[in-house]
Structure formats: structure tokens, C-alpha cells
Residue, then its C-alpha position, 0 to 999 in steps of 0.5 A: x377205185x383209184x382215178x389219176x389224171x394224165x396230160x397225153x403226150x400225142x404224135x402227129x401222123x398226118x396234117x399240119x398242126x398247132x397243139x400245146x403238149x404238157x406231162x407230168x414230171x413223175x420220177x422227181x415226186x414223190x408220196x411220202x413227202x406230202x403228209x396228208x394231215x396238213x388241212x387247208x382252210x376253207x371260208x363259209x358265210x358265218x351261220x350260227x349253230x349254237x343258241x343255247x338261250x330260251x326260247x331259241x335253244x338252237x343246237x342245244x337245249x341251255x344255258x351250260x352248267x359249270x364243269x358239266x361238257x356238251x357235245x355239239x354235232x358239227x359237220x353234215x346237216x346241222x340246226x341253223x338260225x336259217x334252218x337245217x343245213x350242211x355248214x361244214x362237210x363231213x370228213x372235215x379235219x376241223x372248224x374255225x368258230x366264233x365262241x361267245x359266252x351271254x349272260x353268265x352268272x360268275x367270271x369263268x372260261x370256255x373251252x372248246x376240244x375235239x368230241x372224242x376229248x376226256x377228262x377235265x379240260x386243261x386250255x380255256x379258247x374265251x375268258x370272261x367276267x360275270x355278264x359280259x359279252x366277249x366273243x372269241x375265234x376258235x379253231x378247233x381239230x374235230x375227229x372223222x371216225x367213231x361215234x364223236x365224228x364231226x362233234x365238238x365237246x364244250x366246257x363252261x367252267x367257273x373255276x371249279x365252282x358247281x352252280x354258276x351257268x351261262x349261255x352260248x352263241x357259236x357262228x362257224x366261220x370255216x373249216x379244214x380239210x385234207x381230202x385234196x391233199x389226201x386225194x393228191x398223195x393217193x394218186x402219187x403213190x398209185x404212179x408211184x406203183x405203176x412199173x410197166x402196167x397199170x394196175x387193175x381196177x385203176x382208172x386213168x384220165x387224159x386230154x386231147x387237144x388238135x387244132x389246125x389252123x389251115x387245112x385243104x379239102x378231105x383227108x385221112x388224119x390218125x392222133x396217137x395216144x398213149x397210155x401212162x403205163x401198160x394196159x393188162x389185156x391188149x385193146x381193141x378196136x371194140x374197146x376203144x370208142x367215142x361216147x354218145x354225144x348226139x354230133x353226126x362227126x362221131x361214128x362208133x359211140x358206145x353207151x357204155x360210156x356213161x361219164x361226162x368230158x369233165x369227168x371221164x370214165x370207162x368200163x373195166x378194160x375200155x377206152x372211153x373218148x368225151x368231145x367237147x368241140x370239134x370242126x371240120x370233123x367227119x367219121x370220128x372214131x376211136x381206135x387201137x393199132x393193128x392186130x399183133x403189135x406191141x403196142x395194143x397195151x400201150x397205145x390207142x387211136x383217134x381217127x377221123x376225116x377232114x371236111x371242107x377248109x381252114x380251121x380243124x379241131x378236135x377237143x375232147x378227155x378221155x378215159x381208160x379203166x384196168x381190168 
């Protein structure tokens, strides 16, 4: 199910009010200008994930023999010098490491490639001499799919020579990702698609936000929305409710309703409205226009009752999910 987040453009139909009103600018943006292979790196607490000297053989049992590979799982749950734990996530689209060789009985290099590589590797990421300790940063892309997901594959190489080993410490220090860039351009494009009704199965998100400064005893206030494209099946009064919240100023809660105010949800063809805070509130409840008009497909209401004086507000999401 694909969610968009919408700021809600709101008209005022009654009351005196003070609200900030933002939407976004679509027609400029567009999907196939975001690549969604760009990563950004993410910063972890270095954790050690490969030991390969005895007694610890963490990750891997050692020490690494000239020009023999091995795989190293990297993402999801993983051994640590602190135990199991998830260092990098899966789906990660790589791993920045640091790579040192101890012990090693002749001068060599290590490489480090994604789990899915063959072959003989053909780059080296630490040079080093025989027993020397020269640790290095490594940044290395790792597959997301088949049976190497997640995996990195290591190479000791003596230059040729069959014999020489060594051991290896590797401490991850971050990672890439794509998954907000590729969530960012699924959305675009789902906009992108929209035309004049929003597709089915697509969930649509937004904001409310009144804040009147001064108000004067009791009065009937009605808080427009619209909806970022058309709704397939026309609302209805029925369809359009507050969720359960436990607060006596919302009247026609619906338990159906079971996502939260940071993040909203709502059953096929339902609006769903999440408080957050309100003051000076009564007998709020969510609804659609009049039966007939043509814009039940378009655009819903927020009705309640003011009490008392001075400052009225009402904050709350809300979401909108296609039949």
C-alpha cells in the first residue's frame, strides 16, 4: 500500500482564526529526476563483527588462507564482541568498515566486495607487510536479494603465494541506505499518477491545525478539507470519524480507527481524524457535505462546538485510505 503525506489546504467557515497553511508544490517535481540508487550514510557506535584469532573466531572461524574467499554475514543480527545484535539493517545498500589484518605470516593485501562477486578479486581496500598492524576504512556496496544478501566477500592474498594466512579484525562504523530516497520517489510517482481520483488501495495523510486566539461563548464552527485528489466512492457521514482517544470533546469515535496521530491510518474508503490537543472543544466530530453535492469525493468536515472564552484549538492528522 502506497501512503502520501499531504499538508491540508482548510477554508474557514466560521470563527475568527490564526493558522499556518503549507501544500505542496507538485507539478514542478518530478520521479525520474530522483535516482533511487543514491545511499546516504548512516553513523553506528563502531562494533566489531570479525575476529578470526583463536580463542575468539567471532563471525568467522580463522585466520584467512591465501587467495581462499570468505563470506561474512552483515546486515540484520549478527555475532558481536557484545553479543548478538543488529548492527546494520537489512536492505542496507552498503557498509563503511574498518579492515585490519594481525598476525600475517607474508606481505599481502586484503580485499573486500560485495557477497555475490566471483572470481579473483581484481582491487585490494589494506596493503600490508608480513606482522604488521595497518588497519584501513573500507566502503563496500552489499547486495539486498538472493542467497549473498547482506553478505560481504573477503579475500587474503599473498600475491599468489598458497600457504601464507593471516588473521582479521573488521569493526563496522556505518552504513548506506536508499530506503528514504526510494520511499520519496514512490510517492512522487503515486502523485504523479493521481489525475483527478486517487487510486485505489492508496492511503493519503494530512494535518489540522486551528488555533484561535479569542473567542466569545458558544458557537457552531465547521473546518473544511480537502482531499489531494478525488475519493472513488463519495463519503459519507459514516465514513468520516474521530478515532477513539478517551477525551469527552469527540463524539463519533470509531475503533476502527486503529492507527496513531504520528501515524495515521484508515480503513478502505474511511476518513480517519487523530487529536493531538484541543481547547475549548465540545461535540467534535468528523464529517462529509451534504447528500448530492459534488463534493463528497472531494472534501470532508471537522465540526464541533466552542465553550467558554479565549483560546480555541484544535490539532489533530488525519487519514484517508481509497477503496
Amino acid at each position: 500500500m502506497v501512503t502520501l503525506r499531504i499538508r491540508s489546504i482548510v477554508w474557514f467557515i466560521s470563527g475568527v482564526t490564526l493558522a499556518v497553511v503549507s501544500v505542496w508544490a507538485l507539478s514542478a517535481l518530478k520521479a525520474d529526476a530522483i535516482n533511487p540508487a543514491e545511499s546516504s550514510i548512516i553513523s553506528v557506535t563502531p562494533e566489531r563483527i570479525l575476529d578470526t584469532r583463536d580463542p575468539n573466531n567471532l563471525g568467522l572461524a580463522g585466520p584467512f588462507l591465501s587467495t581462499v574467499p570468505l563470506k561474512l554475514q552483515v546486515t540484520g543480527t549478527v555475532p558481536t564482541i557484545n553479543g548478538p545484535k543488529q548492527v546494520v539493517p537489512v536492505g542496507a545498500s552498503g557498509v563503511v568498515l574498518n579492515v585490519t589484518p594481525v598476525s600475517a605470516t607474508r606481505d599481502g593485501f586484503i580485499s573486500v566486495e560485495p557477497g555475490d562477486a566471483t572470481g579473483v578479486p581484481t582491487t585490494s581496500n589494506v596493503n600490508f607487510t608480513a606482522g604488521s598492524i595497518n588497519p584501513n576504512s573500507v566502503t563496500v556496496s552489499l547486495p539486498t536479494v538472493g542467497p549473498d544478501a547482506g553478505k560481504i566477500r573477503i579475500t587474503y592474498d599473498a600475491f599468489g603465494l598458497v600457504g601464507p594466512f593471516t588473521d582479521i579484525l573488521i569493526d563496522v562504523v556505518g552504513y548506506t541506505t536508499n530506503a528514504g530516497l526510494t520511499e520519496l520517489t514512490n510517492r512522487v510517482r503515486a502523485l504523479e499518477t493521481f489525475g483527478t481520483t486517487i487510486p485505489s488501495g492508496v492511503t493519503v495523510t494530512g494535518n489540522i491545525w486551528w488555533d484561535e486566539d479569542s473567542h466569545g461563548g458558544s458557537d457552531d464552527y465547521r473546518l473544511a478539507i480537502d482531499l489531494p485528489g478525488r475519493a472513488p466512492v463519495a463519503l459519507s457521514d459514516a465514513k468520516v470519524n474521530f478515532a477513539p482517544d478517551g477525551s469527552t470533546a469527540t463524539v463519533d469515535d470509531d475503533p476502527l480507527c486503529t492507527g496513531t496521530s504520528s501515524t495515521p491510518t484508515a480503513p478502505a474508503g474511511s476518513v480517519c481524524i487523530y487529536r493531538i490537543n484541543s481547547g475549548a472543544v465540545s461535540n467534535a466530530s468528523g464529517n462529509s457535505l451534504a447528500g448530492g453535492s459534488a463534493l463528497t469525493d472531494k472534501t470532508f468536515y471537522v465540526h464541533w462546538m466552542s465553550v467558554g472564552t479565549g483560546d480555541m484549538y484544535v490539532y489533530a492528522t488525519w487519514a484517508y485510505t481509497a477503496p
